[in-house]
C-alpha positions in Angstrom: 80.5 86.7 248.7 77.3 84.9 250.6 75.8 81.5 250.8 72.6 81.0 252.0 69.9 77.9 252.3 67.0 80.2 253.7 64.3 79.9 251.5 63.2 83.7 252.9 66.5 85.1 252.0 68.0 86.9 248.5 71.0 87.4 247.5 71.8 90.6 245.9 74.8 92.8 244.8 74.7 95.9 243.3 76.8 98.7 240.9 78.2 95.7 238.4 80.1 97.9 235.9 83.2 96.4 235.0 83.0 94.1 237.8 81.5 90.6 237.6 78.5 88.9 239.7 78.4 85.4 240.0 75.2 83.5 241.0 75.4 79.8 241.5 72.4 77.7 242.4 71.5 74.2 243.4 68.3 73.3 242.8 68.0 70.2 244.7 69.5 71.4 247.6 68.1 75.0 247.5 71.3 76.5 248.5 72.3 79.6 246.4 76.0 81.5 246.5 77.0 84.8 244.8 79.9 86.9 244.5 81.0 90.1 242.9 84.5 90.3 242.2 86.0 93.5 240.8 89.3 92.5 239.2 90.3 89.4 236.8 93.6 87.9 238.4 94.8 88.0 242.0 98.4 88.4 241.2 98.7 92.2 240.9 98.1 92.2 244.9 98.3 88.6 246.8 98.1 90.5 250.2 94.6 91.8 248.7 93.8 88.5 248.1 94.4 86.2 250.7 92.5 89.4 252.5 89.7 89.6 250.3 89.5 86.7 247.9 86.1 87.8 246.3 87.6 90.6 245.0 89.1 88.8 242.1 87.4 86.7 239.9 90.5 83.7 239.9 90.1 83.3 243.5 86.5 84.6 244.4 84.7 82.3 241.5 86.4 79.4 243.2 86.2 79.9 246.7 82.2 80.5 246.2 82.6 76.9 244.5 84.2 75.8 247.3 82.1 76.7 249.8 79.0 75.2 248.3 80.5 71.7 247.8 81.0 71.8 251.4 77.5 72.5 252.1 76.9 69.5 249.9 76.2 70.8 246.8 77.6 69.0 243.3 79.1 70.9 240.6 76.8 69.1 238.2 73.8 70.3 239.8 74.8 74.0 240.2 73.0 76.3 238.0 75.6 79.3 236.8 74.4 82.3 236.2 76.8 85.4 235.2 75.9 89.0 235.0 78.0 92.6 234.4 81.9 92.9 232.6 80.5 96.3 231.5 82.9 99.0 229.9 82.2 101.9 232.5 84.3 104.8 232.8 86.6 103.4 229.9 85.5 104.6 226.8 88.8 104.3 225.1 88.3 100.5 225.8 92.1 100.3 226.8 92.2 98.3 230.1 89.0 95.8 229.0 88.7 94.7 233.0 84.8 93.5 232.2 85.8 91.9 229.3 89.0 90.3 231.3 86.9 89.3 233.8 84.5 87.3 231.9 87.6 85.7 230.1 88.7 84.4 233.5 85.1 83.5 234.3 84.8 81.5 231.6 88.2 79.7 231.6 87.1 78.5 235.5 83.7 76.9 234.4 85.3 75.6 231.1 87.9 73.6 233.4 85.3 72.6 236.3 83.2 71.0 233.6 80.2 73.8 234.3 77.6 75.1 231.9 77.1 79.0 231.6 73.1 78.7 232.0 72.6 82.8 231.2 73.9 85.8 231.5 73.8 89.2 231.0 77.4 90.4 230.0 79.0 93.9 228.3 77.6 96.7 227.1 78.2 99.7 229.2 75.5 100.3 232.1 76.0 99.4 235.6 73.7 96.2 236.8 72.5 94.3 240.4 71.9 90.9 240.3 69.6 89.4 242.7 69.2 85.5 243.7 66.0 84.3 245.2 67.0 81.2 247.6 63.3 79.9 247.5 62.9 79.3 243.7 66.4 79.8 242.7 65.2 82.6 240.1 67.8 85.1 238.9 66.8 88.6 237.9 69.1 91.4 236.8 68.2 95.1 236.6 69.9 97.7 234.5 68.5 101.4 233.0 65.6 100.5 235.0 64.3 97.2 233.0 64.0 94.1 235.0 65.2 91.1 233.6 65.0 87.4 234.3 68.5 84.6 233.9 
């Protein structure tokens, strides 16, 4: 997980198979946060999680949220932006963690009122998601195409 405000900074995060990357953005204030959590719920390891909150979406997604209100942002200016929840390395589709992890996503923003602004979700290749503090922009690459959020 990283905040930044620096308009010379990005934010990027890379190898999003399963795992899910968050971008959140305010506009006004030109801050920018993302995370990449691996898992969908904390409770299979709350030692892991009080340790490493970003690693599961049901305490990562909020803590990012968190963070960036206390830098002033408003949820109803942050600009959401999801990418990943791939099905990598499970061809049999039997323990869906991309698609769980989306679920979970979704449930978060649906309850904090949020609007998923784009995203780039499934299928199964790996992604990085970068963030660009100065303009906010959002651009995922995957199988070697570039692609703006």
């Amino acid at each position: 997980m990283a905040i930044s405000d620096s308009a010379d900074e990005m934010l990027i995060t890379y190898s999003l198979g399963s795992c899910l990357g968050v971008a959140f953005y305010d506009p006004v204030l030109r801050v920018g946060g993302m995370v990449h959590c691996m898992l969908p719920l904390s409770q299979i390891d709350n030692d892991k999680a009080r340790e490493k909150p970003a690693m599961f979406v049901d305490v990562g997604v909020p803590k990012l949220m968190d963070e960036m209100l206390k830098r002033g942002c408003r949820k109803k200016d942050l600009i959401t932006r999801v990418a990943g929840a791939a099905r990598v390395m499970d061809s049999t589709n039997l323990f869906r963690i991309g698609e769980r992890n989306h679920a979970v996503f979704r449930k978060i923003t649906w309850k904090n009122g949020m609007f998923i602004q784009a995203e780039d979700i499934g299928g199964d290749q790996a992604r990085t998601l970068q963030l660009e503090i100065a303009t906010g922009r959002v651009v995922v690459w995957s199988q070697g195409r570039e692609r703006e959020l």
